[in-house]
Structures are given as C-alpha cells and as structure tokens.
C-alpha positions in Angstrom: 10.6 -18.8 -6.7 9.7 -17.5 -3.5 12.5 -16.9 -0.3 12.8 -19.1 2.0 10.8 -17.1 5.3 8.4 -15.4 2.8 6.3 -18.7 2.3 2.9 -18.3 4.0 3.1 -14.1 4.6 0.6 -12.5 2.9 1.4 -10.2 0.0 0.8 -6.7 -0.4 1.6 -3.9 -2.9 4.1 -1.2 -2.0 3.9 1.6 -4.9 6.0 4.9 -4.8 7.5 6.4 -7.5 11.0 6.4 -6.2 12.6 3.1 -5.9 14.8 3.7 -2.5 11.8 4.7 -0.8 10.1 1.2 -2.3 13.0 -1.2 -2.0 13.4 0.6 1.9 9.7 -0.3 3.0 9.9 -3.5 1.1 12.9 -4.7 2.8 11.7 -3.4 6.3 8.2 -5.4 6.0 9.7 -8.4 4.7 13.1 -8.5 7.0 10.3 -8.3 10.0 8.1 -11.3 8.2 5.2 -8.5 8.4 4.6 -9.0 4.5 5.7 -10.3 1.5 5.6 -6.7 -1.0 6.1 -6.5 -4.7 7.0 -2.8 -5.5 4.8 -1.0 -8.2 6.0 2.5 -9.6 2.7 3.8 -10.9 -1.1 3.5 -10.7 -1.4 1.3 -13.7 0.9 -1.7 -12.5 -0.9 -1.4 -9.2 -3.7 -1.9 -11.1 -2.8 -4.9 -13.2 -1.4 -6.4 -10.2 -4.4 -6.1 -7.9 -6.4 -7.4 -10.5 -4.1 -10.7 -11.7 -3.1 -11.7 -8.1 -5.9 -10.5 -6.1 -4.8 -8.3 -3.7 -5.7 -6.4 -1.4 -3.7 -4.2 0.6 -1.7 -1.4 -0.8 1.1 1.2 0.7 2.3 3.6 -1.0 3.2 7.3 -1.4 1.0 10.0 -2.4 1.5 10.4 -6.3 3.4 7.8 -8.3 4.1 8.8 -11.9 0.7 8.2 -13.6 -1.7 9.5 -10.7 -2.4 10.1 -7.0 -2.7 7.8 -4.4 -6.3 9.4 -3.9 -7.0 8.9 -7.9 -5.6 5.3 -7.7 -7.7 4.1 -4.6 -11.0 5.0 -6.5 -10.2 2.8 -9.2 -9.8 -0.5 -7.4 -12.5 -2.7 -6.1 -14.1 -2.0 -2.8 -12.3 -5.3 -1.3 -9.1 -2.9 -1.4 -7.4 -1.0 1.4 -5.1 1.9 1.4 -2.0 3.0 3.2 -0.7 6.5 2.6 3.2 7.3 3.5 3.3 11.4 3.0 4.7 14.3 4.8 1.5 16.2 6.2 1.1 18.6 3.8 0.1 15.7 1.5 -2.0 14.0 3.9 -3.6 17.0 4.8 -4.4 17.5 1.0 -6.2 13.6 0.8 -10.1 14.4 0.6 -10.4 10.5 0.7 -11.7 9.6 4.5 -11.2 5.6 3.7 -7.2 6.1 3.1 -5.3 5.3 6.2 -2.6 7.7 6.9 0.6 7.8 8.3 3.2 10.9 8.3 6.5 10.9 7.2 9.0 9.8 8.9 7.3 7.0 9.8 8.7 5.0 12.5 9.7 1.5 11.9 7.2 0.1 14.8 4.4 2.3 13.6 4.6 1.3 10.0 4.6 -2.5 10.9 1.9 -2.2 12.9 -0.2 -0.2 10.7 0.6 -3.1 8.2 -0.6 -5.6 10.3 -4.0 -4.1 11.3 -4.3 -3.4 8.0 -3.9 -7.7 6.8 -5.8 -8.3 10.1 -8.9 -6.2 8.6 -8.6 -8.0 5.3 -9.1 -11.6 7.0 -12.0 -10.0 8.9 -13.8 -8.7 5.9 -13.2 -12.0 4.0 -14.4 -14.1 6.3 -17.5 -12.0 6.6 -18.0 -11.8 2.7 -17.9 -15.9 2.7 -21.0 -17.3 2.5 -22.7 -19.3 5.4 -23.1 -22.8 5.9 
C-alpha cells in the first residue's frame, strides 16, 4: 500500500549499512516529495531490488556490509546511477569517475538537489534509449 503523497514520485534505493543514517535520508527525500526510497542495508538486496523493480537511481554510503559502494556500482546495469554520501577521506578513495559525490554533512538543499538532477538524468537517458517513431 503506498502513502498517500508518495503516489507518482519516482523511487530510488537508499542503501547504508546503518539504519539512522537510512531511515534519516529516507525520511528527508520523501517528507520533501523529492523521492519515494526503499532502504537496502547491503550490496546484494540492492541488487535484487534493482533487478525486480527496475531501478535506477541509488544513494547510498560508501561500504554497506557485503561490499563497497564502488564494488556495488560495477555490478548493476549501465542504465544505473550512483550517489555517494561519505566523509572525504572516502570519496577521495572512490577510483570510480561515474559515481556522483557528495561530502558528509551533506546539507539538506544540496542532497535534494543532487537527487533531483540525478531522476532528471534518468528521464533524459530513457527517453533517448526509446526507440523512434
């Protein structure tokens, strides 16, 4: 059953391996309508769900309990993008040029926006990978 005000957001995948840090983003993205999130706590769920529900967009820390967020990114399909939450020592650490990166603390404004660039890239690239009438 979905909440009322989540109908018609788009979903995305919030994965860290602590569940504050999850339900805390989760809550902040959905409280602003920015995104409907279903919290993953390692690289396999995120995995399974990508792959059932065909999403697209994932935030998440930089290791969850099975894997790194580098690790996890080259396992799912090219249509995927990445948002990394880390303090700077762990960005500075991601070899992976196709991740996008924000530093911890992340303000409130900049996460939502980095969100919605993010979804706004997604509708771009699918409507570009649709075939032509």
């Amino acid at each position: 059953m979905r909440e009322k005000g989540l109908i018609g957001m788009e979903t995305i995948v919030v994965a860290f391996s602590g569940a504050k840090s999850a339900g805390h983003i989760s809550e902040l993205l959905e409280s602003s309508g920015t995104a409907r999130c279903l919290i993953c706590r390692s690289c396999a769920e995120v995995r399974r769900l990508v792959e059932k529900q065909h999403l697209h967009v994932i935030l998440c820390g930089f290791k969850m309990a099975d894997g790194t967020a580098e690790e996890l990114y080259d396992t799912l399909p090219d249509s995927c993008s990445m948002l990394m939450i880390a303090n700077q020592v762990q960005l500075d650490m991601c070899e992976e040029e196709d991740i996008l990166k924000l530093a911890a603390p992340v303000s409130r404004s900049d996460l939502i926006a980095s969100v919605r660039i993010l979804l706004q890239l997604q509708h771009r690239l699918e409507r570009a990978s649709r075939p032509q009438r």
